[in-house]
mmCIF entry with sequence, helices, sheets and N, C-alpha, C, O atoms, coordinates in Angstrom:
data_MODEL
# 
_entry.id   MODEL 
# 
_entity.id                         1 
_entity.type                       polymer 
_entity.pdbx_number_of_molecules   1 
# 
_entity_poly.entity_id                      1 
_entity_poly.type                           'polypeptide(L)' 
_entity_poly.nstd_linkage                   no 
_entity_poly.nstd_monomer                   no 
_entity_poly.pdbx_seq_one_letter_code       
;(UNK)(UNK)(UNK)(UNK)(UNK)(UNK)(UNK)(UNK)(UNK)(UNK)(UNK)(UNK)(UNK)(UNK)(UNK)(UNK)
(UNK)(UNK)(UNK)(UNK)(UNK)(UNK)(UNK)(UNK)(UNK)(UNK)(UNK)(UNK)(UNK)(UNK)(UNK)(UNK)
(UNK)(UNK)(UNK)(UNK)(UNK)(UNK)(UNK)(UNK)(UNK)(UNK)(UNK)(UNK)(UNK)(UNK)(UNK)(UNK)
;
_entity_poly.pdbx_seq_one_letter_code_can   XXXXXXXXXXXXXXXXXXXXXXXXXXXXXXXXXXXXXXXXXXXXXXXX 
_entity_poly.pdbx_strand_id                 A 
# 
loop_
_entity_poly_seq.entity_id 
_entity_poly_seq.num 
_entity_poly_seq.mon_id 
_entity_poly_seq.hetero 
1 1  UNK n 
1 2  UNK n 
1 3  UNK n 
1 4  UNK n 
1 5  UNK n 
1 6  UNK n 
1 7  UNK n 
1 8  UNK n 
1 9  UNK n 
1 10 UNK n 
1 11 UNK n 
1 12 UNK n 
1 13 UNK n 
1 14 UNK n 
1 15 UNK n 
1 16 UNK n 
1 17 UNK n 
1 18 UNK n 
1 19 UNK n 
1 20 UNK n 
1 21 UNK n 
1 22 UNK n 
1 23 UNK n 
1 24 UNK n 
1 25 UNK n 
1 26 UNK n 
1 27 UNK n 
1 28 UNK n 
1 29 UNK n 
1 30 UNK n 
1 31 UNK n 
1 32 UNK n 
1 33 UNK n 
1 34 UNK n 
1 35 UNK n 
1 36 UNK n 
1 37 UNK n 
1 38 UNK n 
1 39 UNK n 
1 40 UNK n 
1 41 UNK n 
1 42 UNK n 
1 43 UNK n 
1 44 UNK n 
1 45 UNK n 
1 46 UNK n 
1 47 UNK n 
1 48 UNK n 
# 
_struct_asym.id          A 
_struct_asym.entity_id   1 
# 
loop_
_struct_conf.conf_type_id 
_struct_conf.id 
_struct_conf.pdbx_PDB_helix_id 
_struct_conf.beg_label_comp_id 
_struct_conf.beg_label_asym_id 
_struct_conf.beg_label_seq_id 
_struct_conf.pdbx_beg_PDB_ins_code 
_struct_conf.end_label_comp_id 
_struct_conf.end_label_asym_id 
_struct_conf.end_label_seq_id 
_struct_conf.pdbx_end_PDB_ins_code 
_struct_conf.beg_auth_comp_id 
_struct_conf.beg_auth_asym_id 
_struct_conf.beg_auth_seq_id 
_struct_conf.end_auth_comp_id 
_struct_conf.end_auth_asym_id 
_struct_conf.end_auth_seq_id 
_struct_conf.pdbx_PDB_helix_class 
_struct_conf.details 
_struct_conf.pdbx_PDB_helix_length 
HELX_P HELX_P1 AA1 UNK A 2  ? UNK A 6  ? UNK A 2  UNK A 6  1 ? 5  
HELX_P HELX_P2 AA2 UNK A 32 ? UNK A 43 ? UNK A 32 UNK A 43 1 ? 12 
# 
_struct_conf_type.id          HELX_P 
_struct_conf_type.criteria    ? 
_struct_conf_type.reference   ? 
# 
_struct_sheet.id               AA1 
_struct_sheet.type             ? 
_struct_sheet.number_strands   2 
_struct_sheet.details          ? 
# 
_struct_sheet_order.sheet_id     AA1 
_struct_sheet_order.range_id_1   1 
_struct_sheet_order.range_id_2   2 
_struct_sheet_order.offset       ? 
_struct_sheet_order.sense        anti-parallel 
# 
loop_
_struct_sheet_range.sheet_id 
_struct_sheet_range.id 
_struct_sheet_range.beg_label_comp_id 
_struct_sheet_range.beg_label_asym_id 
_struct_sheet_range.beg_label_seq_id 
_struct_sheet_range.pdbx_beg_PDB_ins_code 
_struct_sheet_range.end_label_comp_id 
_struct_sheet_range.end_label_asym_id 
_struct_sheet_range.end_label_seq_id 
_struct_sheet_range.pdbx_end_PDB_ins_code 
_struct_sheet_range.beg_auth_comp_id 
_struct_sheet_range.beg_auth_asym_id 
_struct_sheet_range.beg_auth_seq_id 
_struct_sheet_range.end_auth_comp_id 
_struct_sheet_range.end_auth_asym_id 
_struct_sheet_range.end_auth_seq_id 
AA1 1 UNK A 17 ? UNK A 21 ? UNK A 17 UNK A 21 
AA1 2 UNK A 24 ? UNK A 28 ? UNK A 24 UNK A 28 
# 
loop_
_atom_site.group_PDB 
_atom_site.id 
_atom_site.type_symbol 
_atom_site.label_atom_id 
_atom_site.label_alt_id 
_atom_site.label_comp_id 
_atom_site.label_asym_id 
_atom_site.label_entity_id 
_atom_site.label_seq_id 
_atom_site.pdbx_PDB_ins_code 
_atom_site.Cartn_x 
_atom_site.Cartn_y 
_atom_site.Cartn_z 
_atom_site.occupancy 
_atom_site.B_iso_or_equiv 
_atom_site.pdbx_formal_charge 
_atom_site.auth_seq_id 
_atom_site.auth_comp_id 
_atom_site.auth_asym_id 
_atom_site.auth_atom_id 
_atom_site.pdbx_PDB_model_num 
ATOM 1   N N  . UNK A 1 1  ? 90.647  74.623 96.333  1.00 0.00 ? 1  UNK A N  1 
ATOM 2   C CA . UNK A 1 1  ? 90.532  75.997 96.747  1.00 0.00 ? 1  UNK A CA 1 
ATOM 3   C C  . UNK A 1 1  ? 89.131  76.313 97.261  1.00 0.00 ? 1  UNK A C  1 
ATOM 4   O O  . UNK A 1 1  ? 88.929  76.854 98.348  1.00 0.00 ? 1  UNK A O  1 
ATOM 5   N N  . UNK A 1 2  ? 88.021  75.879 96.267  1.00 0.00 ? 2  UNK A N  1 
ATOM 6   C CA . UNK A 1 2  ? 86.646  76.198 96.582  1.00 0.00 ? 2  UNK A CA 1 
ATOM 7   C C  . UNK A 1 2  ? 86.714  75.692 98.415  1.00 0.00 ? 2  UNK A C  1 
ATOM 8   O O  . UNK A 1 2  ? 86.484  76.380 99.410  1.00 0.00 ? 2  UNK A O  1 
ATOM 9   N N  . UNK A 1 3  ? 87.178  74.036 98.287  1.00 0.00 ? 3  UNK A N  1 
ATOM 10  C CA . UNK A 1 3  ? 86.949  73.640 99.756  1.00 0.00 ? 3  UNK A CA 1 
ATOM 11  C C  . UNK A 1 3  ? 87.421  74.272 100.798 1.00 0.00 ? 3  UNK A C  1 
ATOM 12  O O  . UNK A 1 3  ? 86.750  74.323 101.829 1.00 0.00 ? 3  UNK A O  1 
ATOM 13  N N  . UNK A 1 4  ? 88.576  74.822 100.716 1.00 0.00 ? 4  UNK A N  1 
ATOM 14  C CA . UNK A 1 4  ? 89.049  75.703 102.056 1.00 0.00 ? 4  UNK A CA 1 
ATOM 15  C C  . UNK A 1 4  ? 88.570  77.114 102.140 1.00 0.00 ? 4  UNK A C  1 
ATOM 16  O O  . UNK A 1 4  ? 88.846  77.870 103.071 1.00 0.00 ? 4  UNK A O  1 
ATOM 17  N N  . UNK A 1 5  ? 87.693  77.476 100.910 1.00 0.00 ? 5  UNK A N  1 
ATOM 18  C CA . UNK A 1 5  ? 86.680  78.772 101.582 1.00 0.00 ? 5  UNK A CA 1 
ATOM 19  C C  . UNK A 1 5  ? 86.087  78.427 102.063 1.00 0.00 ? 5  UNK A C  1 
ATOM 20  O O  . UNK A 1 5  ? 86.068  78.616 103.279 1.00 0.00 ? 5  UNK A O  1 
ATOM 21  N N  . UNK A 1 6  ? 85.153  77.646 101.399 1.00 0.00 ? 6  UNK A N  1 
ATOM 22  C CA . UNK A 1 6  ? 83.910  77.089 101.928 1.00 0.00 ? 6  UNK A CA 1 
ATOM 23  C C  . UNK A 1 6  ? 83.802  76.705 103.636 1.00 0.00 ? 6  UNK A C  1 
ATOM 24  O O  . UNK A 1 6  ? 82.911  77.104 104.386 1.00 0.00 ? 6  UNK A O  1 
ATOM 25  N N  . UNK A 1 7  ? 84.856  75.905 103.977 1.00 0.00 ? 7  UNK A N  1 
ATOM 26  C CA . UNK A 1 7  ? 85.357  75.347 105.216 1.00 0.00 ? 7  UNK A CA 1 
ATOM 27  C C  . UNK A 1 7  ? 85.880  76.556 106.343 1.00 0.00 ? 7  UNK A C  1 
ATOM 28  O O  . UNK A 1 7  ? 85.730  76.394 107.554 1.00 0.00 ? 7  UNK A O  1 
ATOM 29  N N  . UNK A 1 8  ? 86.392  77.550 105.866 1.00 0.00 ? 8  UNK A N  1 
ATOM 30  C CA . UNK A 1 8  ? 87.405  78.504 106.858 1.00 0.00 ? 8  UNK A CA 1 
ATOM 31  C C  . UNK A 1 8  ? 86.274  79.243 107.358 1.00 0.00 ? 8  UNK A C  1 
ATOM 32  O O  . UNK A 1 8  ? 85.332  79.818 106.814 1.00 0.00 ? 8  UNK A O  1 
ATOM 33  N N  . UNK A 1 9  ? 86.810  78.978 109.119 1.00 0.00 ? 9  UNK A N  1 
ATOM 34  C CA . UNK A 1 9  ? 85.860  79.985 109.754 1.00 0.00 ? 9  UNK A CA 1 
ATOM 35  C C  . UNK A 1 9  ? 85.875  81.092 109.972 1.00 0.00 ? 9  UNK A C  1 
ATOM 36  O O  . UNK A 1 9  ? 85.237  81.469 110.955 1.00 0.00 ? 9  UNK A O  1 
ATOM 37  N N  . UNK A 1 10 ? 86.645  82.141 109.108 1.00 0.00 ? 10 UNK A N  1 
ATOM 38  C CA . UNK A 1 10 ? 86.932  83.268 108.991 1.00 0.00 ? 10 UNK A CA 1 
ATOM 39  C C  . UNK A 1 10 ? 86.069  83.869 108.067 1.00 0.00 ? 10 UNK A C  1 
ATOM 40  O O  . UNK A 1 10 ? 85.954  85.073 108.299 1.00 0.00 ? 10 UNK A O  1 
ATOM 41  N N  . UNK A 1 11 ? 85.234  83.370 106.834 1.00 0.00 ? 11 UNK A N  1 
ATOM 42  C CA . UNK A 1 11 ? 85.053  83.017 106.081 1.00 0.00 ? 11 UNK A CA 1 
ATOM 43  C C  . UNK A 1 11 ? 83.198  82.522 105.903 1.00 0.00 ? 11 UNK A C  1 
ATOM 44  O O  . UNK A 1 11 ? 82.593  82.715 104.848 1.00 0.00 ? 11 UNK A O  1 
ATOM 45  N N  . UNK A 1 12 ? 82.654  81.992 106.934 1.00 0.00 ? 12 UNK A N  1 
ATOM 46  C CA . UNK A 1 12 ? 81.196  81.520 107.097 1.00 0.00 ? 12 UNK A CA 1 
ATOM 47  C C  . UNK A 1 12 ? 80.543  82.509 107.028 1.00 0.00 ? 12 UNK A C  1 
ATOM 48  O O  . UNK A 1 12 ? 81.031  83.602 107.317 1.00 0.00 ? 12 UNK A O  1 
ATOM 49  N N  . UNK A 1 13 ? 79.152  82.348 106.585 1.00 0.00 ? 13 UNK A N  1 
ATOM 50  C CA . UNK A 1 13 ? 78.362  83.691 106.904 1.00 0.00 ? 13 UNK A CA 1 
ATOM 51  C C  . UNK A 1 13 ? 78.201  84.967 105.386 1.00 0.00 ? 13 UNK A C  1 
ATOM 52  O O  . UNK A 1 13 ? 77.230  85.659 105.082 1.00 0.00 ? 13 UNK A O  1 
ATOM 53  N N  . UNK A 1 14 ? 79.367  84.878 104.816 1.00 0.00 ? 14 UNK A N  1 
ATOM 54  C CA . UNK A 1 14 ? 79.953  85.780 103.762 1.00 0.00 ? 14 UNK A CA 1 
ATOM 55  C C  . UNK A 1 14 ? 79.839  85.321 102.650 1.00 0.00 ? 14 UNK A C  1 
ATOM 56  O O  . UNK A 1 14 ? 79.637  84.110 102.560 1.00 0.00 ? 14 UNK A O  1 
ATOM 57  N N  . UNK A 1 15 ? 79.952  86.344 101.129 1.00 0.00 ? 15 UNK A N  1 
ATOM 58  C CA . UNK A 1 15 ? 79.906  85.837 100.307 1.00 0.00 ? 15 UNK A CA 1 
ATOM 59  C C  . UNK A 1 15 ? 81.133  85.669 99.501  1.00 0.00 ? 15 UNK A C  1 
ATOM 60  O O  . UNK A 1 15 ? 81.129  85.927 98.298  1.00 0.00 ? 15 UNK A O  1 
ATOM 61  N N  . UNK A 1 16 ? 82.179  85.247 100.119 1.00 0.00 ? 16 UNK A N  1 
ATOM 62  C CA . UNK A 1 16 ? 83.756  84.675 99.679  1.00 0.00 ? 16 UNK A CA 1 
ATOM 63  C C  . UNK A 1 16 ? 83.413  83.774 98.955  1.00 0.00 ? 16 UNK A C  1 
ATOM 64  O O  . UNK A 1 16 ? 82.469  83.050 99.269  1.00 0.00 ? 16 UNK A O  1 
ATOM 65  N N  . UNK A 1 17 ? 84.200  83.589 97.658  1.00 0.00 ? 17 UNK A N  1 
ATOM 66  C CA . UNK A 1 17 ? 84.378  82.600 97.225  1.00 0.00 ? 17 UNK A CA 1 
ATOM 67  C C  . UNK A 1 17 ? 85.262  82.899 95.626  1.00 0.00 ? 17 UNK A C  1 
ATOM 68  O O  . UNK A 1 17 ? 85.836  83.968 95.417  1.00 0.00 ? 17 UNK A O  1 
ATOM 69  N N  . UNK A 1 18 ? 85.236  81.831 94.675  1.00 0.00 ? 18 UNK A N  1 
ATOM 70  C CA . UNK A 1 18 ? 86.369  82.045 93.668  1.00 0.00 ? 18 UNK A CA 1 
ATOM 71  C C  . UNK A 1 18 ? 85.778  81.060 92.553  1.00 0.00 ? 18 UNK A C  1 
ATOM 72  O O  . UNK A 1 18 ? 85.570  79.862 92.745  1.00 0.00 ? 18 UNK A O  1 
ATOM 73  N N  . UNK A 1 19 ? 85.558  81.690 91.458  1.00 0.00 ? 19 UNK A N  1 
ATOM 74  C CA . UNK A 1 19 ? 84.900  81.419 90.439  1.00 0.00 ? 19 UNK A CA 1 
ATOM 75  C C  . UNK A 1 19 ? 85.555  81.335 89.471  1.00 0.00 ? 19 UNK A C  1 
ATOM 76  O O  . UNK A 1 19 ? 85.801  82.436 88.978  1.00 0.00 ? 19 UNK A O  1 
ATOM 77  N N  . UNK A 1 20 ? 86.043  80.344 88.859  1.00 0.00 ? 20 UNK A N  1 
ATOM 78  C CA . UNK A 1 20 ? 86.739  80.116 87.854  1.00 0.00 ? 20 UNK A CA 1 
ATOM 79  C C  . UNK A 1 20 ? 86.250  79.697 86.258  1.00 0.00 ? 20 UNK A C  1 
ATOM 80  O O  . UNK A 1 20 ? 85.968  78.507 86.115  1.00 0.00 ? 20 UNK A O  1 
ATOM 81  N N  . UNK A 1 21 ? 86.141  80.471 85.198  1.00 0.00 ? 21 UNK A N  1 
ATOM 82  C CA . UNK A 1 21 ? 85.429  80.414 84.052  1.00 0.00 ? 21 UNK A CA 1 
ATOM 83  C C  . UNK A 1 21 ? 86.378  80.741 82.931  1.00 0.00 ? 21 UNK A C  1 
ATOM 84  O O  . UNK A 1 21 ? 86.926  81.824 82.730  1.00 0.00 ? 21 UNK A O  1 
ATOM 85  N N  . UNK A 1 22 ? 86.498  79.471 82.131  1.00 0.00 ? 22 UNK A N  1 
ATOM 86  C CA . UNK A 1 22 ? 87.379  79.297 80.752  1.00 0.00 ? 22 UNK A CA 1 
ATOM 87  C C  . UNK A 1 22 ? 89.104  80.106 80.947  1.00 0.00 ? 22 UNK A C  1 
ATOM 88  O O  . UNK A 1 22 ? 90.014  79.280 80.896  1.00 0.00 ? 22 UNK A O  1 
ATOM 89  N N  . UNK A 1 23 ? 89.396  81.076 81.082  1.00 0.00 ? 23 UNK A N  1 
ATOM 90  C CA . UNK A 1 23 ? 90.474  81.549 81.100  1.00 0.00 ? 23 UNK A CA 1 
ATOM 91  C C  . UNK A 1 23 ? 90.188  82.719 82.207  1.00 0.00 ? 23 UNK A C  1 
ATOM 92  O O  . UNK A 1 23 ? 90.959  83.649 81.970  1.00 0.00 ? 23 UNK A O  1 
ATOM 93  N N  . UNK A 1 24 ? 89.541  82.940 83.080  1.00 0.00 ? 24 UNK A N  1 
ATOM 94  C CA . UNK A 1 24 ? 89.296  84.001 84.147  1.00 0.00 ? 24 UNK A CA 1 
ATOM 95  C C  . UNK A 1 24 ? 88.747  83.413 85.020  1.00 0.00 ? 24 UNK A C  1 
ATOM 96  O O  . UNK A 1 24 ? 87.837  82.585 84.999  1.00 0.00 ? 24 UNK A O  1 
ATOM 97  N N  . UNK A 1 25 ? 89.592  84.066 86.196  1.00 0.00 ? 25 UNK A N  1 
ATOM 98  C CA . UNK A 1 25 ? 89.405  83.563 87.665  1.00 0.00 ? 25 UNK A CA 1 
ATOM 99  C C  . UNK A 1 25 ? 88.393  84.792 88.345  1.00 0.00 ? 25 UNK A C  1 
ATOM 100 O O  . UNK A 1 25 ? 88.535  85.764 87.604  1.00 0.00 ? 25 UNK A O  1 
ATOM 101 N N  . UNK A 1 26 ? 87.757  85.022 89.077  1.00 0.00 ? 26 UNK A N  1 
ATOM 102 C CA . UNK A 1 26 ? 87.204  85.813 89.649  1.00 0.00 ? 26 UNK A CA 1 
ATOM 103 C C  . UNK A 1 26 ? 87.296  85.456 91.393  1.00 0.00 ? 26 UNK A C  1 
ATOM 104 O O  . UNK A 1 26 ? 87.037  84.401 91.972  1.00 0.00 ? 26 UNK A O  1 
ATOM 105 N N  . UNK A 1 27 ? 87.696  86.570 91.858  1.00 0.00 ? 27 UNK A N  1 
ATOM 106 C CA . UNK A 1 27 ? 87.752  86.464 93.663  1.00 0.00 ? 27 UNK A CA 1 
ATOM 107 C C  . UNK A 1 27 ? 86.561  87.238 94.144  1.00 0.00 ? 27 UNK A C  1 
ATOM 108 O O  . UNK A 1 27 ? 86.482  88.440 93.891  1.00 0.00 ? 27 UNK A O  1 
ATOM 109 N N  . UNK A 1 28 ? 85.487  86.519 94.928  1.00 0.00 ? 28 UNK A N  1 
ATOM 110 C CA . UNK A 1 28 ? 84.665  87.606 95.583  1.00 0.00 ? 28 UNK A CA 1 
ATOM 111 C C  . UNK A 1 28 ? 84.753  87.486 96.897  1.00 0.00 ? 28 UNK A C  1 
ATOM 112 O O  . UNK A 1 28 ? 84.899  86.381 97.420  1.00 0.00 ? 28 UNK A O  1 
ATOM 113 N N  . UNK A 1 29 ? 84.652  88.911 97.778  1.00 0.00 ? 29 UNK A N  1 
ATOM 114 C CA . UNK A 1 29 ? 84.739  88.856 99.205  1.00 0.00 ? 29 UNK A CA 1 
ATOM 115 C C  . UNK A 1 29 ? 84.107  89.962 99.742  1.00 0.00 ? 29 UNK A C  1 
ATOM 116 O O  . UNK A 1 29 ? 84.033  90.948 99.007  1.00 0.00 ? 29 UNK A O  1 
ATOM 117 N N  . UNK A 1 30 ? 83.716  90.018 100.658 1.00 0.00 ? 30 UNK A N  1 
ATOM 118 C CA . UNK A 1 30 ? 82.974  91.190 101.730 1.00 0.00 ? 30 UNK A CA 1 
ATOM 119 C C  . UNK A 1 30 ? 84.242  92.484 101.970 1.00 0.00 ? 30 UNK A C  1 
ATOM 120 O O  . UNK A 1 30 ? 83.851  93.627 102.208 1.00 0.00 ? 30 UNK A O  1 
ATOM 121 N N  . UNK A 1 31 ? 85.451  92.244 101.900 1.00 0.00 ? 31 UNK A N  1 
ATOM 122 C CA . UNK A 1 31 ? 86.070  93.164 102.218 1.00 0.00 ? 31 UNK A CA 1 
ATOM 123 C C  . UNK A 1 31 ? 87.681  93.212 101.512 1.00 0.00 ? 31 UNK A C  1 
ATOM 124 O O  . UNK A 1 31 ? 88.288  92.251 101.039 1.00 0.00 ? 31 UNK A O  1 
ATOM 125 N N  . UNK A 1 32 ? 87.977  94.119 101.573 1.00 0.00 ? 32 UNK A N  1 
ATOM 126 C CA . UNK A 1 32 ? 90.006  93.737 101.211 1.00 0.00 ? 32 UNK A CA 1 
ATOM 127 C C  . UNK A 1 32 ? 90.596  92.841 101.743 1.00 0.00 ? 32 UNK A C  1 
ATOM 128 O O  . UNK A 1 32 ? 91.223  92.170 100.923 1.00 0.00 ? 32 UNK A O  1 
ATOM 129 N N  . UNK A 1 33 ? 90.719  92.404 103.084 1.00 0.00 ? 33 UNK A N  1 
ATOM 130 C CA . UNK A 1 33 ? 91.176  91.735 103.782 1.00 0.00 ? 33 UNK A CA 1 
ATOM 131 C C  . UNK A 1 33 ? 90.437  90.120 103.312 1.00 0.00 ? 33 UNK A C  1 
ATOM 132 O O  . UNK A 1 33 ? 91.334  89.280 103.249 1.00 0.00 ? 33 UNK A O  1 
ATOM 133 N N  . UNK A 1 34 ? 89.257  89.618 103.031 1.00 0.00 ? 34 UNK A N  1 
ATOM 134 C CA . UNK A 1 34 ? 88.795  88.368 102.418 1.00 0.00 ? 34 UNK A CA 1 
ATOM 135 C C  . UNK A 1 34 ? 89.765  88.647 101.031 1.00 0.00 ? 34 UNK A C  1 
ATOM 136 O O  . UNK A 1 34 ? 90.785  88.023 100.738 1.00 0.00 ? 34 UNK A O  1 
ATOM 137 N N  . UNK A 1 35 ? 89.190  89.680 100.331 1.00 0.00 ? 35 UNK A N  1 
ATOM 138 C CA . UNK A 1 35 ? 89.844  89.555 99.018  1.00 0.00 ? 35 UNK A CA 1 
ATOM 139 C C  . UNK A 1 35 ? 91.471  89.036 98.907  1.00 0.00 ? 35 UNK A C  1 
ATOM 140 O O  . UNK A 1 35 ? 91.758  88.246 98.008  1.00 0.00 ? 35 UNK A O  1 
ATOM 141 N N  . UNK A 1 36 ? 92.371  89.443 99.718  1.00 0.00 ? 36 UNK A N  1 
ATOM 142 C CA . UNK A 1 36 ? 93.452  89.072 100.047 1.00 0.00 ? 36 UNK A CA 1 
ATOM 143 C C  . UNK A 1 36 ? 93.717  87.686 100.563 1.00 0.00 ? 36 UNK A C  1 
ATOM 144 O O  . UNK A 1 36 ? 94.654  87.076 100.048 1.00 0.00 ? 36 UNK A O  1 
ATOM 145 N N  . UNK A 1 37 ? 92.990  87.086 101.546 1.00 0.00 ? 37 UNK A N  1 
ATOM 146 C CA . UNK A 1 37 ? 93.259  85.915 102.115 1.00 0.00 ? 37 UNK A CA 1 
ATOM 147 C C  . UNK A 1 37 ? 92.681  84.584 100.988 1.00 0.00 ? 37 UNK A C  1 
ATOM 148 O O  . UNK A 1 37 ? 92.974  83.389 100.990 1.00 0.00 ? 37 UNK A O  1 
ATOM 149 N N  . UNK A 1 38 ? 91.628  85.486 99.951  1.00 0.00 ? 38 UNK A N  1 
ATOM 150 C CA . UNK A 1 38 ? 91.408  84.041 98.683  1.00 0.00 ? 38 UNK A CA 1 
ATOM 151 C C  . UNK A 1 38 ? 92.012  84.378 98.023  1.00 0.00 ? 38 UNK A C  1 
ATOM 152 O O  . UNK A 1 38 ? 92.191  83.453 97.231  1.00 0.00 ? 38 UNK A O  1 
ATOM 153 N N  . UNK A 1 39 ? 92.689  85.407 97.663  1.00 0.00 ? 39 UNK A N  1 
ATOM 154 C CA . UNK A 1 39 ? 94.363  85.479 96.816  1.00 0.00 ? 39 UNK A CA 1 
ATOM 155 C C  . UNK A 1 39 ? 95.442  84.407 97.318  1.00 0.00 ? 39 UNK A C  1 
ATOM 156 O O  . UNK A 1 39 ? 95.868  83.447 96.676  1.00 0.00 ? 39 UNK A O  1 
ATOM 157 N N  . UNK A 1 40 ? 95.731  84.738 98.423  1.00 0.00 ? 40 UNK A N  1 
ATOM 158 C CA . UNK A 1 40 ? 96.971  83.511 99.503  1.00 0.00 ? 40 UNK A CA 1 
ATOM 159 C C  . UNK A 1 40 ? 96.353  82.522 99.024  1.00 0.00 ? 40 UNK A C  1 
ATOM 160 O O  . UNK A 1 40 ? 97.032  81.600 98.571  1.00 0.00 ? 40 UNK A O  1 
ATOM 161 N N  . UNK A 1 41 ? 95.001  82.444 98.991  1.00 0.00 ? 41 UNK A N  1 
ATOM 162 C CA . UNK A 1 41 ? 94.685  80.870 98.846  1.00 0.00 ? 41 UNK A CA 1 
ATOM 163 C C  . UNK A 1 41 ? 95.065  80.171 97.668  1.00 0.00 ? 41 UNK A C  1 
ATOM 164 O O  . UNK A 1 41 ? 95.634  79.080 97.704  1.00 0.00 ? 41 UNK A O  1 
ATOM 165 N N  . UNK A 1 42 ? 94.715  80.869 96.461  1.00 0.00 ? 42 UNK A N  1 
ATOM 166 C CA . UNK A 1 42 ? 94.469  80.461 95.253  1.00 0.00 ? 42 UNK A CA 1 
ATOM 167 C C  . UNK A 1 42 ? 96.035  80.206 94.831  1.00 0.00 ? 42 UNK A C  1 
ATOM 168 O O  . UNK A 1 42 ? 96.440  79.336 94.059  1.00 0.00 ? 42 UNK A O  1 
ATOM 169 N N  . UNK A 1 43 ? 97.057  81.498 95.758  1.00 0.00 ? 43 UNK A N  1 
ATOM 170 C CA . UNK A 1 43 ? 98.307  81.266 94.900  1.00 0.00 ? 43 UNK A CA 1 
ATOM 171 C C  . UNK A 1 43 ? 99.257  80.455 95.363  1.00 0.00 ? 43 UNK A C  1 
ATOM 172 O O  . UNK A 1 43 ? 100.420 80.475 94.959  1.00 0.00 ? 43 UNK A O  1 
ATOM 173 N N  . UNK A 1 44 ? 98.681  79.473 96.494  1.00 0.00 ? 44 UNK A N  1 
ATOM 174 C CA . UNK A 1 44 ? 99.382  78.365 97.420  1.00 0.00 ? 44 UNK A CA 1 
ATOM 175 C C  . UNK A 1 44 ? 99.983  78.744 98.496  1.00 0.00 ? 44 UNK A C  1 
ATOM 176 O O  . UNK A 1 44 ? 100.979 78.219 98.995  1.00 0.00 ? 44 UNK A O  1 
ATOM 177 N N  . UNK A 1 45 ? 99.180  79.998 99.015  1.00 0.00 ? 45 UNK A N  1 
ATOM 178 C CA . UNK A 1 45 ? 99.817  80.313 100.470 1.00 0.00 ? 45 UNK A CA 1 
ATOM 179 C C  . UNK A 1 45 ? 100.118 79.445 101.448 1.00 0.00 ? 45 UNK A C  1 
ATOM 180 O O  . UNK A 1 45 ? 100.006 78.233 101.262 1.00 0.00 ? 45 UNK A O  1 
ATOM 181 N N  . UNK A 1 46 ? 100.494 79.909 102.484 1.00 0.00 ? 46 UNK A N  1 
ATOM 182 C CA . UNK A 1 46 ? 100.197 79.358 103.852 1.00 0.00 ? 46 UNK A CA 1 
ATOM 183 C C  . UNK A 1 46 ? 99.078  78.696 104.602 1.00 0.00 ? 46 UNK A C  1 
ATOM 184 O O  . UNK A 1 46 ? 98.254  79.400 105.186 1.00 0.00 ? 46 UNK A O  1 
ATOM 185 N N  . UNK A 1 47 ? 99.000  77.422 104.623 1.00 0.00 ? 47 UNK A N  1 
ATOM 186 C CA . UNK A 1 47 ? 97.704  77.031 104.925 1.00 0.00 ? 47 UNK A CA 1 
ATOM 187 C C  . UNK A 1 47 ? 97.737  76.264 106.180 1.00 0.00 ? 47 UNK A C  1 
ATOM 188 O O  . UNK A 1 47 ? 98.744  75.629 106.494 1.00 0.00 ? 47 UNK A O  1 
ATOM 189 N N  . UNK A 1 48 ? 96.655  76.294 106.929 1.00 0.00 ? 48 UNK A N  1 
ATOM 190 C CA . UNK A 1 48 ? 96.731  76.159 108.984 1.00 0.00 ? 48 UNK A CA 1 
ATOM 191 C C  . UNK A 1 48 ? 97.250  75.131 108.817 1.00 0.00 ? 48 UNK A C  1 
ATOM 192 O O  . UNK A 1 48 ? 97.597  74.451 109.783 1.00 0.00 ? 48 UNK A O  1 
# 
């Protein structure tokens, strides 16, 4: 998961990403729309 933020050029530049600690996940993103697309990510969306 980390790798396809890290990698997506939708995504560069920003502070997206997904932090995972003992029993809590944390999503961070610049906007709703990031926040949403590392949701898809994390929950095995659609991927290019």
């Amino acid at each position: 998961m980390a790798k396809e933020i890290a990698t997506r050029f939708d995504f560069k530049g920003t502070s997206a990403a997904i932090e995972i600690k003992d029993k809590e996940i944390t999503l961070i993103g610049d906007s709703d729309f990031q926040l949403a697309q590392i949701d898809d990510i994390s929950a095995g969306g659609p991927h290019r």
